[in-house]
C-alpha positions as CSV (number, residue, x, y, z in Angstrom):
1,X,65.6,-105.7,17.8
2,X,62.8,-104.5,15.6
3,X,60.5,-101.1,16.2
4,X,57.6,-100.9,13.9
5,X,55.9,-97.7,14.0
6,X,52.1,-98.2,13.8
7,X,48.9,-96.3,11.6
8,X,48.3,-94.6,14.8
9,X,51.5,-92.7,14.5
10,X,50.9,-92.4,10.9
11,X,47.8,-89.8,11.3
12,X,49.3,-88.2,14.1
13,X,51.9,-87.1,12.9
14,X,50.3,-86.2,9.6
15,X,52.1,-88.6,7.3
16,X,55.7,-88.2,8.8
17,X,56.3,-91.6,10.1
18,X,54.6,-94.0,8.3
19,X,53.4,-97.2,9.8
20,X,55.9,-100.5,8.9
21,X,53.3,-102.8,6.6
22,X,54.2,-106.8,7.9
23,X,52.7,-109.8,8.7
24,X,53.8,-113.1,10.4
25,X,54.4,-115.9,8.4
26,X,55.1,-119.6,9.5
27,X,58.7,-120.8,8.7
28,X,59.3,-122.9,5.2
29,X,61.0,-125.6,7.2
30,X,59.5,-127.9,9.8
31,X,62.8,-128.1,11.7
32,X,62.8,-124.0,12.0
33,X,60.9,-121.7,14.9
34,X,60.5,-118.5,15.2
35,X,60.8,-116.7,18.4
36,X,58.9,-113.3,18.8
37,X,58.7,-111.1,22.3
38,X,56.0,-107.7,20.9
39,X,54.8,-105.4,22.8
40,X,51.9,-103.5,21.7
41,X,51.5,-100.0,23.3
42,X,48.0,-98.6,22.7
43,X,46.4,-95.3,24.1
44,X,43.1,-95.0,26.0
45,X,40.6,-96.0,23.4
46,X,38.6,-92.2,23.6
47,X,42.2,-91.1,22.3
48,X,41.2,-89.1,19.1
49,X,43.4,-89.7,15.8
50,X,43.6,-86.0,14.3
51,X,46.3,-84.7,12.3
52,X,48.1,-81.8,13.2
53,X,47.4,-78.7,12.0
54,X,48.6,-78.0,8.3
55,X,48.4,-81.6,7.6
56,X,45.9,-83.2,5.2
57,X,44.3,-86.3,4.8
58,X,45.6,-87.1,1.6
59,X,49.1,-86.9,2.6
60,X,48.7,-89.3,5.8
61,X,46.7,-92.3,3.2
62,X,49.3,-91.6,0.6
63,X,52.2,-92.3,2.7
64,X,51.1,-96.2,3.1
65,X,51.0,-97.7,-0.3
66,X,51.2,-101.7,0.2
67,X,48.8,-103.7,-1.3
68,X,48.5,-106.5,1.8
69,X,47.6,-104.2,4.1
70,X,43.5,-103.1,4.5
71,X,43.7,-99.6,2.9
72,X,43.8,-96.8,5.6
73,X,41.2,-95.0,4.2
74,X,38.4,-97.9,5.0
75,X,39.4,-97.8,8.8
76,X,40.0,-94.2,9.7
77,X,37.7,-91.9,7.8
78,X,37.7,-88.4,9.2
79,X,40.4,-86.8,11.4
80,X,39.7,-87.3,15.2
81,X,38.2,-90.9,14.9
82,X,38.7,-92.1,18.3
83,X,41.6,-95.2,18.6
84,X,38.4,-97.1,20.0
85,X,36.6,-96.8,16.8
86,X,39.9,-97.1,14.6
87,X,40.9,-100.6,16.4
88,X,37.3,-101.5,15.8
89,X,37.0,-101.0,12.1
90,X,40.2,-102.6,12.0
91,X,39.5,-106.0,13.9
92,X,36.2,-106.1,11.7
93,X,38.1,-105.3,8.6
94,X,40.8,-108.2,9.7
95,X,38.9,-110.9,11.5
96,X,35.7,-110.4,9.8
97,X,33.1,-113.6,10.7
């Protein structure tokens, strides 16, 4: 079993946990599967995304340094975004038409 902590986590908690970068990725093999049970748990979308106090911005992008992964910085730009607007930016950001 697998937990992956999400962005979400990342700002609230001010850059403490940081979110697990990955992606799915079809097997090399025909003759292989992959077998995958998530579960996503998501707050009410007027959630705000704010630090807490004596945290800073800075340390909470820092903290997620992978290059496959949007940058934070483009999808949550001031503390207290809502998780509404965050998962918007995000969908644009990854499934852009």
């Amino acid at each position: 079993m697998a937990v992956q902590i999400g962005e979400c986590v990342q700002i609230i908690t001010g850059g403490t946990l940081v979110a697990t970068p990955h992606c799915v990725r079809g097997a090399r093999s025909s003759n292989i599967s992959r077998v995958a049970n998530p579960y996503f748990i998501d707050t009410a979308p007027s959630f705000p995304l704010s630090m807490p106090a004596g945290s800073s911005r800075e340390k909470v992008l820092s903290s997620s340094t992978n290059s496959k992964v949007s940058s934070l910085s483009k999808r949550w730009e001031k503390d207290g975004t809502t998780f509404g607007e965050f998962l918007d930016k995000t969908f644009k950001v990854y499934y852009a038409e």
